[in-house]
Backbone bond lengths (Angstrom), bond angles and torsions (degrees), N, CA, C in turn:
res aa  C-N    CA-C-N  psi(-1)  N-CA   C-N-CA  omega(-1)  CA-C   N-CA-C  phi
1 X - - - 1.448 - - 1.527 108.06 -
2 X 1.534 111.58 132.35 1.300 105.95 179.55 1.318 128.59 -82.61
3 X 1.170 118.33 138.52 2.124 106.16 175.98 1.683 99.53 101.54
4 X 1.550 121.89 -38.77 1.676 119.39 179.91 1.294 94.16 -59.87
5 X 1.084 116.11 158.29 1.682 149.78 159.81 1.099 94.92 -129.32
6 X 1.797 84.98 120.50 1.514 109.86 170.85 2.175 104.38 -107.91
7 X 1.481 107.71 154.84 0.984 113.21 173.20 1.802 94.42 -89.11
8 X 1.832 84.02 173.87 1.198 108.21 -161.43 1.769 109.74 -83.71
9 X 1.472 102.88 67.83 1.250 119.90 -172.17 1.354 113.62 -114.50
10 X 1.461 115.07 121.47 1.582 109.60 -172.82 1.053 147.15 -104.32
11 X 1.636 99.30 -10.11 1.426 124.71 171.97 1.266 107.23 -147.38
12 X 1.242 107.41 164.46 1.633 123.80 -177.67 1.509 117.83 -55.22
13 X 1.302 98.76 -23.98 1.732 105.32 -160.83 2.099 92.01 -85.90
14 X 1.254 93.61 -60.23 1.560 83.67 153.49 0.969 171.57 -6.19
15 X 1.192 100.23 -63.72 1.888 143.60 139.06 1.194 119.31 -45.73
16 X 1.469 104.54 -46.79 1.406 101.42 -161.92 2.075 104.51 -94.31
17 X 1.523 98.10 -12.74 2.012 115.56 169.07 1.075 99.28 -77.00
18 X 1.605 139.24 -40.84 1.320 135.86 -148.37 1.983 86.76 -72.72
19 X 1.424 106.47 -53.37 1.435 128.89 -135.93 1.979 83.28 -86.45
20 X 1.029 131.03 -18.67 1.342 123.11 -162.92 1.768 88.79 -100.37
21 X 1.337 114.43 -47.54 1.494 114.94 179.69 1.492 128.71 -59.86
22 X 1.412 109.24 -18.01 1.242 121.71 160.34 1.387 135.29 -99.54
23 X 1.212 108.26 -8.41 1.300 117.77 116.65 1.532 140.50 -21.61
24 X 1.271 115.58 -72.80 1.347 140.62 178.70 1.298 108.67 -102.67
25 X 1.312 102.69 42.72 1.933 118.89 177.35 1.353 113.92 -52.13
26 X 1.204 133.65 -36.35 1.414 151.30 178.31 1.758 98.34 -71.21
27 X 0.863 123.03 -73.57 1.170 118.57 -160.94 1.810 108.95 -84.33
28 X 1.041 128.08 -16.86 1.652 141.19 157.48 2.192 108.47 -59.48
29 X 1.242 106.19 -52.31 1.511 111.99 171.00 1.678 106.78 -75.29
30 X 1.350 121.41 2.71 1.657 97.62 165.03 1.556 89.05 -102.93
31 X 1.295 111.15 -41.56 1.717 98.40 -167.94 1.446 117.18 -61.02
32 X 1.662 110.61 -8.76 1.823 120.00 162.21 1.299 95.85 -83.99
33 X 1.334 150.16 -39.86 1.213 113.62 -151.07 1.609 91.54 -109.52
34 X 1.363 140.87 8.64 1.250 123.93 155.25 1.879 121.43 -81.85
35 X 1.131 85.65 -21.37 1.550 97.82 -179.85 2.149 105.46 -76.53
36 X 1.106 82.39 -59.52 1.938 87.35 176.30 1.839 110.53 -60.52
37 X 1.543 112.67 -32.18 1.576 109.79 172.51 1.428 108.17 -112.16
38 X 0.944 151.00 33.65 1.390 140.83 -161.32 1.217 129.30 -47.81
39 X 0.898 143.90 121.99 1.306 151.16 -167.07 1.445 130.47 -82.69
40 X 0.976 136.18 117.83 1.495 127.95 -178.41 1.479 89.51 80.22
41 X 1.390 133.06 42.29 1.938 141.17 162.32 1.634 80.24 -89.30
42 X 1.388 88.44 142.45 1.983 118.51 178.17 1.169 122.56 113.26
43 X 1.566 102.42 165.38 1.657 116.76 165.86 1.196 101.81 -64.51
44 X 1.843 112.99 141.38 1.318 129.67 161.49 1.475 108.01 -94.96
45 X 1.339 131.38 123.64 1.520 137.92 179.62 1.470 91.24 -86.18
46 X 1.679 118.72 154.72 1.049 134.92 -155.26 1.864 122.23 4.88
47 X 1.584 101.43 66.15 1.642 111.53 166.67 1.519 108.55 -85.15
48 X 1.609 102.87 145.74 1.210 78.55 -175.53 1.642 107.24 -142.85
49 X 1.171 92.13 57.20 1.623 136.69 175.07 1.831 115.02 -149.92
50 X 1.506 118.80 117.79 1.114 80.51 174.11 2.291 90.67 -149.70
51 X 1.066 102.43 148.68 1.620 102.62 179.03 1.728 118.84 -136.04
52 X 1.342 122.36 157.28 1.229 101.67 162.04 1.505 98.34 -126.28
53 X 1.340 111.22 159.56 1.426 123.39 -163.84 1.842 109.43 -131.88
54 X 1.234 115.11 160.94 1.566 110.04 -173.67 1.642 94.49 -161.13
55 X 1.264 97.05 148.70 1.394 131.65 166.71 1.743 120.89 -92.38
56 X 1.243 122.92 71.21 1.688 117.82 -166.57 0.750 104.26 -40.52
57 X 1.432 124.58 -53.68 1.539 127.47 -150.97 1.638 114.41 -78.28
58 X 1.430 118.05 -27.02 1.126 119.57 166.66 1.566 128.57 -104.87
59 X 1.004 114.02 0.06 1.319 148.31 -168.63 1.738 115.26 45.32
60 X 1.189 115.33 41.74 1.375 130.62 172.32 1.673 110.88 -61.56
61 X 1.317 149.70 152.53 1.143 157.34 -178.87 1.718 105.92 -146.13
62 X 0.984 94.16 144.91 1.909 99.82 -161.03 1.722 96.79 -151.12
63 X 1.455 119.07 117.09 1.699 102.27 158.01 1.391 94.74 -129.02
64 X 1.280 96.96 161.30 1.598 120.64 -163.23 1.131 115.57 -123.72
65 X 1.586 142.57 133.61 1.135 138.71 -178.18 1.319 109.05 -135.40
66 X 1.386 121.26 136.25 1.337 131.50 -153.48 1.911 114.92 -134.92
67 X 1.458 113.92 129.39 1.314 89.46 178.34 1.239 110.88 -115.28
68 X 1.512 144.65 120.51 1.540 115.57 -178.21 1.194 105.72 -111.29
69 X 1.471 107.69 152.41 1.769 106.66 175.47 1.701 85.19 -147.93
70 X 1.822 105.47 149.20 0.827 119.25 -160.40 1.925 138.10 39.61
71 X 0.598 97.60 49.07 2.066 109.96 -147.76 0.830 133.08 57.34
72 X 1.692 130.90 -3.82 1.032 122.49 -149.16 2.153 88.15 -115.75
73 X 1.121 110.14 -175.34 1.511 123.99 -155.82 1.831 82.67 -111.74
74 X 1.253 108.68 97.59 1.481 113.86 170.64 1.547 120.91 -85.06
75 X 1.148 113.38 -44.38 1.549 104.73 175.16 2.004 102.40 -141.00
76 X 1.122 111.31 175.28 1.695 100.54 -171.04 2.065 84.19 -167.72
77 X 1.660 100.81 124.49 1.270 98.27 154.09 1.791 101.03 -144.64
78 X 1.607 92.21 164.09 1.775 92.66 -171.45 1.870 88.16 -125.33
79 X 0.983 96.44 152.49 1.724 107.47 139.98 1.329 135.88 -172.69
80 X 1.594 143.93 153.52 0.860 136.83 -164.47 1.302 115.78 172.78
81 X 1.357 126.33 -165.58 1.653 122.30 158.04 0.898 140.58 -99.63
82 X 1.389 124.08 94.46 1.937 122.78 -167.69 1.206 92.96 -130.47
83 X 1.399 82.09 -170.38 1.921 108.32 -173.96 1.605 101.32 -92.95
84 X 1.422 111.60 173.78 1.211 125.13 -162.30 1.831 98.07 -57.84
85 X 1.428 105.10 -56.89 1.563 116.93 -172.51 1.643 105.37 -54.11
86 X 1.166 124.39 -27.11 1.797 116.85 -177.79 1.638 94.55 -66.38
87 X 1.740 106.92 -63.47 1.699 117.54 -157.57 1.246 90.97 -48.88
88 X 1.415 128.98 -70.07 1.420 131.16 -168.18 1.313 111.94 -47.05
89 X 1.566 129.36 -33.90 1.836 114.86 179.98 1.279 105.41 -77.65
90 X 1.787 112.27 -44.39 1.684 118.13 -173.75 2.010 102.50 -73.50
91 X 1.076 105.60 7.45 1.605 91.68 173.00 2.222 100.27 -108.92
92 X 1.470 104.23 -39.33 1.419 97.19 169.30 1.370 129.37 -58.38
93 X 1.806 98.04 -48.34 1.390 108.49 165.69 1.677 116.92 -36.92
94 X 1.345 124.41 -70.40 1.382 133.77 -173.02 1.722 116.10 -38.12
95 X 1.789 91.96 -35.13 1.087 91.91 -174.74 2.205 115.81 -84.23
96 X 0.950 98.58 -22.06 1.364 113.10 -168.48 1.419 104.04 -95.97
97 X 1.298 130.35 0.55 1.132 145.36 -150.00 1.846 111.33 -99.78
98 X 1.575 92.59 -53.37 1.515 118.26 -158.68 2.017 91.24 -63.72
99 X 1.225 115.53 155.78 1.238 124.23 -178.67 1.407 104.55 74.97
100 X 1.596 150.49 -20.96 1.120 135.61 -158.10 1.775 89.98 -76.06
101 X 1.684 103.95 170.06 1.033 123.50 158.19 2.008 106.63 -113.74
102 X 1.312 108.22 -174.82 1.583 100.65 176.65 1.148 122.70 -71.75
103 X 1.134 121.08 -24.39 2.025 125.68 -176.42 1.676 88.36 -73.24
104 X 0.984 138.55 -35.83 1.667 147.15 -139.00 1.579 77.40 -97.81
105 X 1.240 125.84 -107.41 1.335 145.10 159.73 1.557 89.88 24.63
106 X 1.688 103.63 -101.23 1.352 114.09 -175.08 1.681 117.23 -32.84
107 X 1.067 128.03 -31.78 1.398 132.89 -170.44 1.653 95.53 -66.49
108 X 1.142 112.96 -75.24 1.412 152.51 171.19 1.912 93.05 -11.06
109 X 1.295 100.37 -80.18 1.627 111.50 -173.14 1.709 95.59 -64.54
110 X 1.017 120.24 -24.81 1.611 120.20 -175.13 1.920 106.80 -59.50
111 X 1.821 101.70 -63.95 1.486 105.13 169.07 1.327 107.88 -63.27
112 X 0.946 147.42 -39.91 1.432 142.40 -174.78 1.563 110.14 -47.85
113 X 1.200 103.86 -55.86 1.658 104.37 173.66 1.070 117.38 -83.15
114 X 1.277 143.07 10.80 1.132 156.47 -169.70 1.734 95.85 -107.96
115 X 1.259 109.17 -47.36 1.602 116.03 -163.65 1.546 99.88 -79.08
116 X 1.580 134.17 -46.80 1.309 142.31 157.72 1.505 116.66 -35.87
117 X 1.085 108.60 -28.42 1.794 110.93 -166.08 1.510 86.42 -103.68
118 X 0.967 124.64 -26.05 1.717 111.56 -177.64 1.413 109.53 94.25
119 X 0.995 118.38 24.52 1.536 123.38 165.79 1.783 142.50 -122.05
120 X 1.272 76.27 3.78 1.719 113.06 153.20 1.997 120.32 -122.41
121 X 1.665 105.56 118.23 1.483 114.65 170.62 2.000 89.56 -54.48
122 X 1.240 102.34 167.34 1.542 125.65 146.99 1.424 120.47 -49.02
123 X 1.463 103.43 115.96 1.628 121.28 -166.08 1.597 93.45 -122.36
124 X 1.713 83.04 135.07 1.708 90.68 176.43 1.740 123.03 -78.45
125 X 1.544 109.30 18.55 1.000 114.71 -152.58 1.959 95.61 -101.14
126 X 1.782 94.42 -21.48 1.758 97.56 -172.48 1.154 106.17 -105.77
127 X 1.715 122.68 20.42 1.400 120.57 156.32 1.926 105.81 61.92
128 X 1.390 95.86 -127.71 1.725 107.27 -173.96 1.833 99.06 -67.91
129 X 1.714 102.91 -31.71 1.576 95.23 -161.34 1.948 103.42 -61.19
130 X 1.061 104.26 5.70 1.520 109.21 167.66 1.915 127.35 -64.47
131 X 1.085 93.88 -6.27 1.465 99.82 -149.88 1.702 78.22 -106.32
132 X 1.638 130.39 -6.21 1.347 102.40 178.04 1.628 97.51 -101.39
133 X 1.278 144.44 47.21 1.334 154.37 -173.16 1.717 100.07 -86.60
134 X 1.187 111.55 -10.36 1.480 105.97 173.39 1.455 129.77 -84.12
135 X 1.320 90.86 -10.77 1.359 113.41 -177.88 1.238 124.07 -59.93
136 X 1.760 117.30 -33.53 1.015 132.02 149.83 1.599 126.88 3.60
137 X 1.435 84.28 -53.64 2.109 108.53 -167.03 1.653 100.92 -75.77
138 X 1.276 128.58 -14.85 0.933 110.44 -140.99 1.779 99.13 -154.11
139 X 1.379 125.81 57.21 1.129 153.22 177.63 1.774 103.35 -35.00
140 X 0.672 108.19 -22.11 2.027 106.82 172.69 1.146 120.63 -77.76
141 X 1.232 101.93 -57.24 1.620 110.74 161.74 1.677 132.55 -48.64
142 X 1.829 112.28 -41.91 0.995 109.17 179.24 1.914 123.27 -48.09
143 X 1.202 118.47 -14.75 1.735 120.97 175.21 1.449 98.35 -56.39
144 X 1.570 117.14 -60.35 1.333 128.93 -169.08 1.424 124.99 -56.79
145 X 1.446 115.08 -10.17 1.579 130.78 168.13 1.017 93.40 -96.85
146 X 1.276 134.43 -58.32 1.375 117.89 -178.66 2.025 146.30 -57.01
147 X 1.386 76.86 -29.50 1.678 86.28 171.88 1.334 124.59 -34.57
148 X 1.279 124.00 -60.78 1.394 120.49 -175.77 1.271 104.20 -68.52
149 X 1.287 148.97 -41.99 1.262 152.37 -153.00 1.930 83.99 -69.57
150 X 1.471 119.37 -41.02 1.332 116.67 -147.75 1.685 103.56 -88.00
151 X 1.563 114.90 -25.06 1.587 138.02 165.61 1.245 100.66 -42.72
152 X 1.661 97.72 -74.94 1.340 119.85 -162.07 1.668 104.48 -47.02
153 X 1.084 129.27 -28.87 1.360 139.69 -162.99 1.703 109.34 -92.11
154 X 0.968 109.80 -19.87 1.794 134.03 -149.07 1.826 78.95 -112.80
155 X 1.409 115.31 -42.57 1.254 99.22 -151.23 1.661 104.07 -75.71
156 X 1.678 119.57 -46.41 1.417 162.61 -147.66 2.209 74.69 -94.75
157 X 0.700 152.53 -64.60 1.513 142.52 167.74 1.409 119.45 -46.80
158 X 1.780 127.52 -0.99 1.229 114.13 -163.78 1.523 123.81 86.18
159 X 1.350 96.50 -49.24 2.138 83.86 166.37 1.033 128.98 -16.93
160 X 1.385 107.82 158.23 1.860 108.76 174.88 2.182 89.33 -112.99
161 X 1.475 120.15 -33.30 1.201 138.87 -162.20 1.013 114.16 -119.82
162 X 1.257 127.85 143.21 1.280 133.10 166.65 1.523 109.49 -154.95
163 X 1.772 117.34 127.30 1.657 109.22 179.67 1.734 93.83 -114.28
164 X 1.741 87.80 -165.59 1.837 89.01 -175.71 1.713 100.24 -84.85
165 X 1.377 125.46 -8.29 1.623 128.33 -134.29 1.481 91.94 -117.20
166 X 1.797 129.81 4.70 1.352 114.27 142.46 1.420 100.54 -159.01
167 X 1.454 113.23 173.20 1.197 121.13 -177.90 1.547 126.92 -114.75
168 X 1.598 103.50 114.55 2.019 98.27 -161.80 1.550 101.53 -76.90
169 X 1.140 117.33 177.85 1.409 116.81 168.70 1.114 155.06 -49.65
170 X 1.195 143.23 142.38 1.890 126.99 -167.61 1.485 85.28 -45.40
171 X 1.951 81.70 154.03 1.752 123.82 164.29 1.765 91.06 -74.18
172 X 1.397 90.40 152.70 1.722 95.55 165.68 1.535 111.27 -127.32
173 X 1.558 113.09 -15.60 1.545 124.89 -167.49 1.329 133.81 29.02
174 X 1.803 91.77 49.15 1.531 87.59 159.17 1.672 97.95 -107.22
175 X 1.274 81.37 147.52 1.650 112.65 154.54 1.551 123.54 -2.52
176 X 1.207 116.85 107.60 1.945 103.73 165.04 1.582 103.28 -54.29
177 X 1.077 123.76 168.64 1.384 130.38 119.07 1.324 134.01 -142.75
């Protein structure tokens, strides 16, 4: 068509992320601005849980460092190289994270994947992790929200590894010593 200006959109599938995310403008600008500021990014000094995790398919790399005292998840930092959607879950995660115990935890990553797959509405229980509910649309992506949730899990079990392409055993969060 002559005279339209088209954006710099290249495929349909595209089009159709650009057009669903703006949509969900509110909740698309936190998952930019946790990813561009992330929160709880760094080494944790005396963690005492710690894993690194990867995405094959996208080739994202994520390690996680965890501190627990008394069961509960006392401090949590990640860092590494991913895509916008890892930083942004592993920066909400960190934050929504701290105070859980393992029944809590497990619940937590339970709606989370539940809310990604589209089979959970928005629960006031995942705070910001609400804002990745779009994800729904877009089944490729869901690994990349998940990663940290799957670290974090890998890490709190003893793992040294954790990817998106299986799942190691419940966290129990006790204590190294």
């Amino acid at each position: 068509m002559i005279g339209v200006a088209y954006p710099a959109v290249r495929t349909l599938a595209a089009a159709r992320y650009t057009l669903r995310m703006t949509a969900a403008a509110p909740y698309h600008q936190l998952v930019l601005e946790h990813s561009r500021a992330p929160r709880r990014f760094g080494a944790l000094e005396h963690a005492t849980h710690t894993a690194d995790g990867a995405n094959p398919l996208c080739g994202d790399a994520l390690h996680v460092d965890v501190r627990v005292t008394d069961g509960r998840i006392a401090d949590l930092r990640f860092r590494g190289e991913a895509c916008a959607l890892v930083r942004a879950s592993a920066s909400m995660l960190g934050e929504r994270a701290i105070d859980l115990d393992a029944v809590a935890l497990a619940q937590l990553e339970a709606d989370f994947a539940r809310l990604v797959a589209g089979a959970l509405a928005q629960e006031a229980t995942l705070g910001d992790l609400n804002a990745f509910a779009a994800l729904a649309q877009y089944p490729s992506r869901r690994k990349c929200a998940l990663l940290p949730f799957a670290t974090l899990r890998a890490a709190l079990a003893g793992h040294v590894t954790a990817t998106t392409e299986s799942k190691p055993p419940e966290s129990s969060l006790q204590e190294k010593t």
